[in-house]
DSSP file (Angstrom, degrees, kcal/mol; ACC not computed):
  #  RESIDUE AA STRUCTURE BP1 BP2  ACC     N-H-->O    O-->H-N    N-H-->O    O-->H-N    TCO  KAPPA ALPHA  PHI   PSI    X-CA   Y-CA   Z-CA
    1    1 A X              0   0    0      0, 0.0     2,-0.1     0, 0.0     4,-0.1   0.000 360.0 360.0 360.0 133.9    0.0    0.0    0.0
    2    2 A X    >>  -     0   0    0      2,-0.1     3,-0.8     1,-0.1     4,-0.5  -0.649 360.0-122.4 -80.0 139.9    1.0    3.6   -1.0
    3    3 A X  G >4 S+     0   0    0      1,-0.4     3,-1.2     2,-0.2     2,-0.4   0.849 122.1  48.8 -29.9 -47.2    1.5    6.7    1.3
    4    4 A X  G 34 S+     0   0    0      1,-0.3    -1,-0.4     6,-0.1    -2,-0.1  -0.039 109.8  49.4 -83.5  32.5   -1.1    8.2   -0.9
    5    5 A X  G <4 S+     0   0    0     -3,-0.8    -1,-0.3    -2,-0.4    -2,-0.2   0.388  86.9 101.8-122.4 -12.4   -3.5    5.1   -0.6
    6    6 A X  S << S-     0   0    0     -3,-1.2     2,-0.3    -4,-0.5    -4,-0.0  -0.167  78.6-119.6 -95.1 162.3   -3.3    4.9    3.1
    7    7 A X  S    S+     0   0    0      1,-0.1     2,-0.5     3,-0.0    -1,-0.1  -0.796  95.0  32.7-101.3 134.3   -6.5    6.4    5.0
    8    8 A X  S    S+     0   0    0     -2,-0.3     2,-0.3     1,-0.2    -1,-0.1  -0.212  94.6 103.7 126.6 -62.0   -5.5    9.5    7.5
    9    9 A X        -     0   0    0     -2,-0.5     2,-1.2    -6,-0.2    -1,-0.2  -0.503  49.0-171.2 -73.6 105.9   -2.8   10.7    5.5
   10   10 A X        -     0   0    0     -2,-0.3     3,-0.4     1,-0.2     4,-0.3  -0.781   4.6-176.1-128.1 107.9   -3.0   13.8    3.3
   11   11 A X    >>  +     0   0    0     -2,-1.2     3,-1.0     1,-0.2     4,-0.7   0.758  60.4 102.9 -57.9 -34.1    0.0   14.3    1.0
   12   12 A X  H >> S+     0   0    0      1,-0.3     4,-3.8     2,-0.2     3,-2.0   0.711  81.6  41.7 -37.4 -63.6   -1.4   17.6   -0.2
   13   13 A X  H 3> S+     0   0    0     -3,-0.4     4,-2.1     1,-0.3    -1,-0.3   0.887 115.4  48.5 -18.6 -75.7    1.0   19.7    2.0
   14   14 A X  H <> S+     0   0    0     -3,-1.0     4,-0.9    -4,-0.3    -1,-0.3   0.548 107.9  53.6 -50.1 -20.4    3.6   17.9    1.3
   15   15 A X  H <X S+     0   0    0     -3,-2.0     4,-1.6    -4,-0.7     5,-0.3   0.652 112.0  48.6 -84.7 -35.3    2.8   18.0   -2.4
   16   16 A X  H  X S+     0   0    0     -4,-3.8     4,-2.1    -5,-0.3    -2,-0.2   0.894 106.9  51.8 -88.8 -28.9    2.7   21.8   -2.3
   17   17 A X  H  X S+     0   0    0     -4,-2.1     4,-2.4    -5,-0.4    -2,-0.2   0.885 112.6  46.7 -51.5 -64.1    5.7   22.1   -0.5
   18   18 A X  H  X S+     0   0    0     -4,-0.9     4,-1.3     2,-0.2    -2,-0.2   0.703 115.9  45.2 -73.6 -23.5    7.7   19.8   -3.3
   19   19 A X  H  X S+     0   0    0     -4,-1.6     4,-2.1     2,-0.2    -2,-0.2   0.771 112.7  47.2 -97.2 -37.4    6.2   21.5   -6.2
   20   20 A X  H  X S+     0   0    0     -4,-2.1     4,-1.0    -5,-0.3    -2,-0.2   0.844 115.0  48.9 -72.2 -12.4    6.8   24.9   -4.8
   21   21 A X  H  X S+     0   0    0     -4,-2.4     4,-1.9     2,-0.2     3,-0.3   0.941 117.9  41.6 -74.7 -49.1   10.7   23.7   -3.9
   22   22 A X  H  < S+     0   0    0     -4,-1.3     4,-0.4     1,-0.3    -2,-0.2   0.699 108.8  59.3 -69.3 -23.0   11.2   22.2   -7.6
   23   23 A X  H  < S+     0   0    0     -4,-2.1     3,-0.4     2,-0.1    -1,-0.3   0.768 113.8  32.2 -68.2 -43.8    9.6   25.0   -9.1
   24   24 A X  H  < S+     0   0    0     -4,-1.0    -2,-0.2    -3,-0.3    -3,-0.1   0.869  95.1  84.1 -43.3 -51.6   12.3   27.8   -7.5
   25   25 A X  S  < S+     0   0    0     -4,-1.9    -1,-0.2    -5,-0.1     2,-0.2   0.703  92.8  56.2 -59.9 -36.7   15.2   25.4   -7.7
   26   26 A X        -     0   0    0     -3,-0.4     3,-0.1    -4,-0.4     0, 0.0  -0.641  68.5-150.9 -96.7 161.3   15.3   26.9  -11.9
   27   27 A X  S    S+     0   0    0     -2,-0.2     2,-0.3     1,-0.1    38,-0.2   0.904  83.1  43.4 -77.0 -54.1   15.6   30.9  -13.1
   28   28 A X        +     0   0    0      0, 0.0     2,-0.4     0, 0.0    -1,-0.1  -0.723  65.2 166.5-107.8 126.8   13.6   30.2  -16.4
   29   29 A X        -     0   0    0     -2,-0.3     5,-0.0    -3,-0.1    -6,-0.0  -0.986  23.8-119.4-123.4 168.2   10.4   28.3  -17.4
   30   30 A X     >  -     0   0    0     -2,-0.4     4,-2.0     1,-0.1     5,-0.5  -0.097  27.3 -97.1-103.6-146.9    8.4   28.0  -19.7
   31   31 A X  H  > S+     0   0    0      2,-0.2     4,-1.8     3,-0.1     3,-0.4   0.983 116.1  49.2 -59.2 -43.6    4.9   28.5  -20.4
   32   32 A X  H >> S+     0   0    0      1,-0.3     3,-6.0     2,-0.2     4,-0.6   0.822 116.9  46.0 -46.7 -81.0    3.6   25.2  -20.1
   33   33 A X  H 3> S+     0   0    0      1,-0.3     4,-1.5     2,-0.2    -1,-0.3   0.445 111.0  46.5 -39.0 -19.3    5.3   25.0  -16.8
   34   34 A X  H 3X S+     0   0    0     -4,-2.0     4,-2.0    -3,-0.4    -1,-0.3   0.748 118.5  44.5 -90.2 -10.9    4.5   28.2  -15.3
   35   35 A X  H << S+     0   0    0     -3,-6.0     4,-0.3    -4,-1.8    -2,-0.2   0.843 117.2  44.4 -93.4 -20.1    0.8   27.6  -16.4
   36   36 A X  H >X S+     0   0    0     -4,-0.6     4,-1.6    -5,-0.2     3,-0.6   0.847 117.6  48.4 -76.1 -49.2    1.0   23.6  -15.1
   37   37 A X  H 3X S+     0   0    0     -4,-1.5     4,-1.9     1,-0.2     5,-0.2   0.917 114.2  46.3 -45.6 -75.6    2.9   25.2  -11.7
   38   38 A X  H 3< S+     0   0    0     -4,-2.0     4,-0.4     1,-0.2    -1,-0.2   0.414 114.8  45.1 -65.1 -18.2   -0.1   27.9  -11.5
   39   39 A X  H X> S+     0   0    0     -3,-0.6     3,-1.3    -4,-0.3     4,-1.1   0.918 122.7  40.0 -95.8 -64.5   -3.2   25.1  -12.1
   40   40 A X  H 3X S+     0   0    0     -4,-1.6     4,-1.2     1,-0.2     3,-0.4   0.727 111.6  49.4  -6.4 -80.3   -1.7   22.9   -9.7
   41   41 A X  H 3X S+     0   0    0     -4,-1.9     4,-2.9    -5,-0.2    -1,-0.2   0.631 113.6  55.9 -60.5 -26.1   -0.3   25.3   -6.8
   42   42 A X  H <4 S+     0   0    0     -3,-1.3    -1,-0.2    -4,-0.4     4,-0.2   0.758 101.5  44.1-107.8 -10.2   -3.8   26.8   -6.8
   43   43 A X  H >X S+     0   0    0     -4,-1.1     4,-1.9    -3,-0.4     3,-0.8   0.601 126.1  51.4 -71.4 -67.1   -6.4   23.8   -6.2
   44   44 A X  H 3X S+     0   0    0     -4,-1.2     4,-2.0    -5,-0.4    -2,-0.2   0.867  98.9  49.8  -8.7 -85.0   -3.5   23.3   -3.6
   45   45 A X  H 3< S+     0   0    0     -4,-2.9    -1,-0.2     1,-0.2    -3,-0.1   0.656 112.0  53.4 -57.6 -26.5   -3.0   26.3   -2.0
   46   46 A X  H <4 S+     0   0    0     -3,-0.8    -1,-0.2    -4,-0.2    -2,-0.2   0.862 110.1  62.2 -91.7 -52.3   -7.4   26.1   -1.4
   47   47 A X  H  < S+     0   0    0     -4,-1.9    -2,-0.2     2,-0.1    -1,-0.1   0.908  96.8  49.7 -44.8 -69.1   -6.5   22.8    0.0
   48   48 A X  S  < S-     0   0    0     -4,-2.0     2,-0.7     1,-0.1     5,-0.1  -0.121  81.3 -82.3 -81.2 176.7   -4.3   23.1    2.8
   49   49 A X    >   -     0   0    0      1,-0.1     3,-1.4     3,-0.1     4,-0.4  -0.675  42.2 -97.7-104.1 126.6   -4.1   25.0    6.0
   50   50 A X  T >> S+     0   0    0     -2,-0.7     4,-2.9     1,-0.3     3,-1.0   0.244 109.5  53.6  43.6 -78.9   -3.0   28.1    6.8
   51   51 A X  H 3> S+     0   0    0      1,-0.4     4,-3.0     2,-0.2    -1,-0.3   0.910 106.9  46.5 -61.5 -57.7    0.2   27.5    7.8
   52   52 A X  H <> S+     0   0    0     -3,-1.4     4,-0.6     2,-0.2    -1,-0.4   0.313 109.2  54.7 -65.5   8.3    1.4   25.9    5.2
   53   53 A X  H <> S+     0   0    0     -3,-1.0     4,-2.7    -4,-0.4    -2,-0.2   0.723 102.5  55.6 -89.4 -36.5    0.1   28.2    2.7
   54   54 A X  H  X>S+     0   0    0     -4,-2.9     4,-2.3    -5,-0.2     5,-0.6   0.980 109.1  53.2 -74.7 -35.3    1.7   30.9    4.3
   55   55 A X  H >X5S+     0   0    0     -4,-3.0     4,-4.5    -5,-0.3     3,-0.8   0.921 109.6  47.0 -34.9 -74.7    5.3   28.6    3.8
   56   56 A X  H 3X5S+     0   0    0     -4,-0.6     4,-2.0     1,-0.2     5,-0.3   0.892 111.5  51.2 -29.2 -63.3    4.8   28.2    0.4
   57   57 A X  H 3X5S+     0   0    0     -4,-2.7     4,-1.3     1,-0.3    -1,-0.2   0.726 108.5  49.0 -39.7 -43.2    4.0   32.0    0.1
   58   58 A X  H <X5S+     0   0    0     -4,-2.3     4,-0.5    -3,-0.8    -1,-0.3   0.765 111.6  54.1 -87.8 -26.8    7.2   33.3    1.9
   59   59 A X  H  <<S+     0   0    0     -4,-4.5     4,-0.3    -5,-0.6    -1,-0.2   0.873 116.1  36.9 -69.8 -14.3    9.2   30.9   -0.4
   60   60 A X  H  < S+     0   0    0     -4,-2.0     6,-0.3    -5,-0.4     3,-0.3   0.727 103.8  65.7 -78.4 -37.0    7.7   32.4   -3.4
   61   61 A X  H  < S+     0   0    0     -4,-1.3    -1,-0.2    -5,-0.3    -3,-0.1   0.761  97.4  53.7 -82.9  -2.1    7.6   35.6   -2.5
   62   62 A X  S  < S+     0   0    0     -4,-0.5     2,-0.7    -5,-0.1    -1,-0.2   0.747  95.2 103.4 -78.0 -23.9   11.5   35.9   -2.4
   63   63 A X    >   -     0   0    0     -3,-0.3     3,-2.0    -4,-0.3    -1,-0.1  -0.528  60.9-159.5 -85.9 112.4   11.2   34.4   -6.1
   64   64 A X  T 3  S+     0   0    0     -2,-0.7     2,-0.3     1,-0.3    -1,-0.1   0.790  88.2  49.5 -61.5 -40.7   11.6   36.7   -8.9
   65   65 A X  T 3  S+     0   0    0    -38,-0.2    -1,-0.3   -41,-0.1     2,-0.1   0.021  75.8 133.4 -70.6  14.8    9.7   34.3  -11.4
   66   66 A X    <   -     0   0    0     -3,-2.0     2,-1.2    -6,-0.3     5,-0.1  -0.183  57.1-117.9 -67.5 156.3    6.7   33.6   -9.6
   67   67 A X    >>  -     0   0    0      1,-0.2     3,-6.3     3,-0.1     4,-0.6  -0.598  15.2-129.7-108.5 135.2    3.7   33.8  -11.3
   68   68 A X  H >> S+     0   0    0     -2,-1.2     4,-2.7     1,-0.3     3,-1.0   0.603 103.3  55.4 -45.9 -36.5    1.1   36.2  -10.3
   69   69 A X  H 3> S+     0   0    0      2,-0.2     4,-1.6     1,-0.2    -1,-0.3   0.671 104.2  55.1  -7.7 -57.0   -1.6   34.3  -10.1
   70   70 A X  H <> S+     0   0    0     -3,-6.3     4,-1.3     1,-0.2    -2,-0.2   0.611 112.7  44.5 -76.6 -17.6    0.1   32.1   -7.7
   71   71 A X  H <X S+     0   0    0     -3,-1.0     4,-1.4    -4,-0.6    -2,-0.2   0.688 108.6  56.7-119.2 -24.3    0.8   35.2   -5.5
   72   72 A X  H  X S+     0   0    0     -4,-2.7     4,-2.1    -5,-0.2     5,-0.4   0.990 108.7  48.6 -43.7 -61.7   -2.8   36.6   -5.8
   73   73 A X  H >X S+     0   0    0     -4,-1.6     4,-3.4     1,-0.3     3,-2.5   0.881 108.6  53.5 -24.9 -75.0   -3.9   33.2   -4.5
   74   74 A X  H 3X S+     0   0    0     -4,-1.3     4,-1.8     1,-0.3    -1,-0.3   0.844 115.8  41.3 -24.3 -57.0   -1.3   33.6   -1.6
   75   75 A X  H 3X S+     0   0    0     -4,-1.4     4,-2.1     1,-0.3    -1,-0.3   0.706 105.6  59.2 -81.5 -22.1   -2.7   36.9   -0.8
   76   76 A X  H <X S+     0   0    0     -3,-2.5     4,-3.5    -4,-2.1    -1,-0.3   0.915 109.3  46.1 -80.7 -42.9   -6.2   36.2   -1.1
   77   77 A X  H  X S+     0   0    0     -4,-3.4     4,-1.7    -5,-0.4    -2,-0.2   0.834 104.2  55.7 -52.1 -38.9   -5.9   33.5    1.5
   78   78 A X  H  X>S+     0   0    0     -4,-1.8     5,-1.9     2,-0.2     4,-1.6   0.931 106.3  56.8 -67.3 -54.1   -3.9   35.5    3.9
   79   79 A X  H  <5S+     0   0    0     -4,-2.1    -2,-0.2     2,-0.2    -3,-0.1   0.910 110.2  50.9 -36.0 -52.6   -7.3   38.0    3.3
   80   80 A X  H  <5S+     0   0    0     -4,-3.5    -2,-0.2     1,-0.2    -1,-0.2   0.970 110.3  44.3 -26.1 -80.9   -9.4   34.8    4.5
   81   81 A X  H  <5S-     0   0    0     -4,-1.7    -2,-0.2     1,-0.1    -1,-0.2   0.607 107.7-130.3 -75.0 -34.8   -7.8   34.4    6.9
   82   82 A X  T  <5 +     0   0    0     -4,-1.6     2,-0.4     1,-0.5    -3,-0.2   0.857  57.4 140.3  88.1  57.3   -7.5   38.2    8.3
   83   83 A X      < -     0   0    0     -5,-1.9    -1,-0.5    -6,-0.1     2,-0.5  -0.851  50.5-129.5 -97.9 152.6   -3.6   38.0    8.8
   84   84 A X        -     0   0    0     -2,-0.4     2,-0.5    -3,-0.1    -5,-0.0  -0.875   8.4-132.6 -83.6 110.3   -1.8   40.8    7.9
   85   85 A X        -     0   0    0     -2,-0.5     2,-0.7   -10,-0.1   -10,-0.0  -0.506  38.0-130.3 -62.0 114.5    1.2   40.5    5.6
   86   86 A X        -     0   0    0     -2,-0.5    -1,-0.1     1,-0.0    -2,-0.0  -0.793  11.1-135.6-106.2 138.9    3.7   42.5    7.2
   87   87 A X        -     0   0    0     -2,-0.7     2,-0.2     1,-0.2    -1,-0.0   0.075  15.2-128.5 -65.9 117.1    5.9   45.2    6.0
   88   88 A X        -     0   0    0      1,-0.1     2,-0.2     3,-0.0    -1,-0.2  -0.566  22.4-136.7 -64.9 131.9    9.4   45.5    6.7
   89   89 A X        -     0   0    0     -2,-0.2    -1,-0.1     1,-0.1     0, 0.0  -0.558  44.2 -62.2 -91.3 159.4   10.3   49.0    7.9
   90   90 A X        -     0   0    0     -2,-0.2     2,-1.0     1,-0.1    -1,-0.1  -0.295  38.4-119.5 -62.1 137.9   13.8   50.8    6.4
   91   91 A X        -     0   0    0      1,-0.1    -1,-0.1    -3,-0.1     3,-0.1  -0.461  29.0-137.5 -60.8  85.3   17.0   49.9    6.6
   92   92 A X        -     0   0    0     -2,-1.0     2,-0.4     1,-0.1    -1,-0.1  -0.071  37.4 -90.8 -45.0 156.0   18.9   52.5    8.4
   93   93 A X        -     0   0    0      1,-0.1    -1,-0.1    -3,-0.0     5,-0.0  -0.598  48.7-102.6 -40.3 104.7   22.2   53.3    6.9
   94   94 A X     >  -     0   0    0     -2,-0.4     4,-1.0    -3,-0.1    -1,-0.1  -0.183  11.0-138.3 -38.1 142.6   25.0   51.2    8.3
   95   95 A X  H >> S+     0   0    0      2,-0.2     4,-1.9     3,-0.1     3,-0.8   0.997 109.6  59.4 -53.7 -86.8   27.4   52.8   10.8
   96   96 A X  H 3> S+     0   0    0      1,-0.3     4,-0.6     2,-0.2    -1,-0.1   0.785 105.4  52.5  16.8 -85.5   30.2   50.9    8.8
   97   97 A X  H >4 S+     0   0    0      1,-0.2     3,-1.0     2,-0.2    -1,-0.3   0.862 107.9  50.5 -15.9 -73.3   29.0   53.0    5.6
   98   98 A X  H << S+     0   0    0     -4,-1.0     4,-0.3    -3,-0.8    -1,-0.2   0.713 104.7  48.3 -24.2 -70.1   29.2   55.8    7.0
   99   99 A X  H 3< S+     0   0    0     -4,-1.9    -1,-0.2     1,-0.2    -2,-0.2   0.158  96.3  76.2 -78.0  15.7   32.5   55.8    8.5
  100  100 A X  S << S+     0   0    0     -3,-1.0    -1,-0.2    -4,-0.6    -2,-0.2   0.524  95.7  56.5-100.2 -12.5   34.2   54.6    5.1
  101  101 A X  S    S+     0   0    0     -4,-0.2    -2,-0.2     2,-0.0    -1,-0.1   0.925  84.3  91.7-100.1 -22.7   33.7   58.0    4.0
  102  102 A X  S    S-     0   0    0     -4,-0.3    -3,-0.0     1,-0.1     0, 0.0  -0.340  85.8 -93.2 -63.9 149.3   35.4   59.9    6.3
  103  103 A X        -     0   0    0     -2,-0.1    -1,-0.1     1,-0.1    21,-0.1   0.192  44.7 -98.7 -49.8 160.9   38.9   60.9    6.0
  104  104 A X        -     0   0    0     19,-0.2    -1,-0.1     1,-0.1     2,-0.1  -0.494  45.8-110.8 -75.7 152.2   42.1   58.6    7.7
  105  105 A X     >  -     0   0    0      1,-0.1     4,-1.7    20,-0.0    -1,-0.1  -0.296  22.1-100.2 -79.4 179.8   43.3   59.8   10.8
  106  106 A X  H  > S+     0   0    0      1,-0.2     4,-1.5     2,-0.2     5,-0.2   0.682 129.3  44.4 -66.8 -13.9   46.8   61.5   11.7
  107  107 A X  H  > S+     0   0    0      2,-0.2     4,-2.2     3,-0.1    -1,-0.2   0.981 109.8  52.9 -75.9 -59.2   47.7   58.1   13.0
  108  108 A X  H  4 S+     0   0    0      1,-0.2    -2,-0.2     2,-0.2    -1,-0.1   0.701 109.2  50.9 -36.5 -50.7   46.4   56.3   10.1
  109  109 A X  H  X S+     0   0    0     -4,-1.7     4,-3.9     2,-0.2    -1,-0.2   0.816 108.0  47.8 -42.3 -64.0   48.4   58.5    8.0
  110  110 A X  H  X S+     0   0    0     -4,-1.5     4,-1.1     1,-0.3     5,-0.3   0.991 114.7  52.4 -71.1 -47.7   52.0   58.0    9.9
  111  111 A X  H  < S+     0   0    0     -4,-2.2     4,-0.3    -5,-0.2    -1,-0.3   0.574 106.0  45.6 -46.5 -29.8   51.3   54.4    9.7
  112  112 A X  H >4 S+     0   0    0      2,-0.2     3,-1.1     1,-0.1     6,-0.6   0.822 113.0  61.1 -90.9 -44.9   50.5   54.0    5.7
  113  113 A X  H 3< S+     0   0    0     -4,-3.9    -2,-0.2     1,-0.2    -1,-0.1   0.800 106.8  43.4 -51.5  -7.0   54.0   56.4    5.3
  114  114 A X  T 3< S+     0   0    0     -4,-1.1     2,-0.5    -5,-0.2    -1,-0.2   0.716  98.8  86.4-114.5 -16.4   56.0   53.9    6.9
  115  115 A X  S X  S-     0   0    0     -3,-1.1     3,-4.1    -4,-0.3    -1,-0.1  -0.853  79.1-121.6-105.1 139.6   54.8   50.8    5.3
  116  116 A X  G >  S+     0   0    0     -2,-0.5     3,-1.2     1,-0.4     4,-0.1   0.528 108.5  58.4  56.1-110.0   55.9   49.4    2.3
  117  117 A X  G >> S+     0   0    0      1,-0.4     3,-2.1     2,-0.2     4,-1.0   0.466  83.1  86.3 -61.7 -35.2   52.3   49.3    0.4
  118  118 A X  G <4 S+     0   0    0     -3,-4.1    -1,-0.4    -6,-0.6    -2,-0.2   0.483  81.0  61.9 -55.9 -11.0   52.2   53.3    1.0
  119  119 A X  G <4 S+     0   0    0     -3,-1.2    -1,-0.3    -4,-0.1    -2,-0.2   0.744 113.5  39.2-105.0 -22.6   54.5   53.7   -2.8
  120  120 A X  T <4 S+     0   0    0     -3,-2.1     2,-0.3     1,-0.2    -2,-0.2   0.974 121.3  28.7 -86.6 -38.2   51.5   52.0   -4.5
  121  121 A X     <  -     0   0    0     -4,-1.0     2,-0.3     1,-0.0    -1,-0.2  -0.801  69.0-123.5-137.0 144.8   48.8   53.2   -3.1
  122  122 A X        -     0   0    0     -2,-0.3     2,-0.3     1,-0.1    -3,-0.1  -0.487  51.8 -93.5 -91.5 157.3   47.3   56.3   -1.4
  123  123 A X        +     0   0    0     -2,-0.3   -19,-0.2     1,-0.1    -1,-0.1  -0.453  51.5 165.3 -86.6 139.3   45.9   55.7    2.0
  124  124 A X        -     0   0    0     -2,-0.3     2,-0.2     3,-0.2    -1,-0.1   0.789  59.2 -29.5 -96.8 -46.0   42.0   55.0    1.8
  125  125 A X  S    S-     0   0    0      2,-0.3    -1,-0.1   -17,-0.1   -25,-0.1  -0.739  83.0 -50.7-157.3-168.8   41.3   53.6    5.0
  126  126 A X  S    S+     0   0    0     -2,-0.2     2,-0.0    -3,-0.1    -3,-0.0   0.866  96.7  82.8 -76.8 -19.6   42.2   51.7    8.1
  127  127 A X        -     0   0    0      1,-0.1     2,-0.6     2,-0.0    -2,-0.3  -0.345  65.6-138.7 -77.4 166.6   43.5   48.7    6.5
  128  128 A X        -     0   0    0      2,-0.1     7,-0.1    -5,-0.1    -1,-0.1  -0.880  14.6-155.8-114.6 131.2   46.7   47.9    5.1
  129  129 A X        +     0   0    0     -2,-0.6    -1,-0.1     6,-0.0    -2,-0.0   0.625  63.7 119.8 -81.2   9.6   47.3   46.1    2.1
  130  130 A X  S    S-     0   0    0      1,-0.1     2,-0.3     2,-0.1    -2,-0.1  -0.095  75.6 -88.6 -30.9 143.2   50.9   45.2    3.8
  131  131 A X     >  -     0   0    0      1,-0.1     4,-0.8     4,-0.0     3,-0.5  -0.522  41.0-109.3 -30.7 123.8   51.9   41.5    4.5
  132  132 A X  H  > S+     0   0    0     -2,-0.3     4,-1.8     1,-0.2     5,-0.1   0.930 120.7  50.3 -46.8 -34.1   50.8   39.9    8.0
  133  133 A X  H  > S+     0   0    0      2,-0.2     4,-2.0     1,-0.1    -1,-0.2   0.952 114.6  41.5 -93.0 -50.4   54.1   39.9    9.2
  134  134 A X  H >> S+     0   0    0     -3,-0.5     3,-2.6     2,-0.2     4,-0.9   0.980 112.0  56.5 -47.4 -67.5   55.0   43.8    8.2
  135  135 A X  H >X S+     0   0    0     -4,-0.8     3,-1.9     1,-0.3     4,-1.7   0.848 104.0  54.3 -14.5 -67.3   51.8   44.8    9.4
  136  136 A X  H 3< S+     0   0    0     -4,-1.8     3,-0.4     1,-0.4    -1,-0.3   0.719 107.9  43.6 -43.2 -39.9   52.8   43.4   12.3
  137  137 A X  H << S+     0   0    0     -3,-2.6    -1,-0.4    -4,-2.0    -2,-0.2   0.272 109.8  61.2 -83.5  10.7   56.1   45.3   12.8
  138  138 A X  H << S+     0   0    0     -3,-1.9     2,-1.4    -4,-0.9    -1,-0.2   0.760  92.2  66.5 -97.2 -33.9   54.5   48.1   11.9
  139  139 A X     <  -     0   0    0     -4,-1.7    -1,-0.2    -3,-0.4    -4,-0.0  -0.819  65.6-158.9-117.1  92.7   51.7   48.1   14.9
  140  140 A X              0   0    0     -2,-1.4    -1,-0.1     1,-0.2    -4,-0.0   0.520 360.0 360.0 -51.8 -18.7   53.4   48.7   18.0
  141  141 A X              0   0    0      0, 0.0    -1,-0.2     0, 0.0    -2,-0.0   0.398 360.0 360.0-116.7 360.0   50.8   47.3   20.4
C-alpha cells in the first residue's frame, strides 16, 4: 500500500511544498510549466491549511519568477484568513558605511607612510594592504 493510498494521510501539503521547492530550484520556465505550476499550486493552496500556505507563500515571495496568479492566491488567503502581511520597515544606513567615507586619521596617516604598500597606493582607509608579518612590525601594540 502507498502513502497516498493509506486512510489518514493527506500528501497535499507535502505535495505543495515539493512542487513549490522544484519550481524555484530553476531561473527560467516556460509556459507550459508556469501555467502547469499555476493550475496545480492553486487547487493546492485552497487545500491546505494556513500555515502551510503561508510557507509556500514566503518561499515564493522571495522568487523573482513567480507567477502572479500564484501570488494573488497567496494573498487572497492571507485575506481569509485576516492576517496581515507585514511590511518591513527601512533599513537605516550602516554605521560601517558611514565611517568609510570619512577621511584617515593623523595616526592612520604616519602608519600607511612607513609601510611598504604606501609607494602604490594612497591611504584610503584603516587597512593595510601590507603582508601579516609587516603589518605586524609596523603596529606597535
Amino acid at each position: 500500500m502507498t502513502l497516498s493510498r493509506r486512510e489518514g494521510v493527506d500528501i497535499r501539503p507535502t505535495l505543495l511544498r515539493v512542487l513549490t521547492d522544484l519550481y524555484v530550484q530553476t531561473n527560467v520556465h516556460s509556459d507550459d510549466e508556469a501555467r502547469q505550476f499555476v493550475e496545480l499550486t492553486s487547487r493546492l493552496i485552497d487545500q491546505v491549511d494556513d500555515t502551510r500556505a503561508r510557507r509556500c507563500g514566503a518561499r515564493l515571495s522571495i522568487y523573482p519568477a513567480t507567477p502572479p496568479e500564484v501570488l494573488k492566491r497567496l494573498a487572497n488567503e492571507a485575506a481569509k484568513s485576516g492576517q496581515r502581511v507585514p511590511v518591513a520597515d527601512e533599513i537605516p544606513s550602516s554605521p560601517v558605511a558611514q565611517a568609510a567615507g570619512k577621511p584617515p586619521t593623523e595616526a592612520q596617516l604616519r602608519m600607511h607612510r612607513t609601510c611598504r604598500c604606501s609607494r602604490r597606493t594612497p591611504p584610503r582607509s584603516t587597512t593595510c594592504s601590507s603582508p601579516p608579518r609587516q603589518r605586524a612590525r609596523l603596529d606597535p601594540a
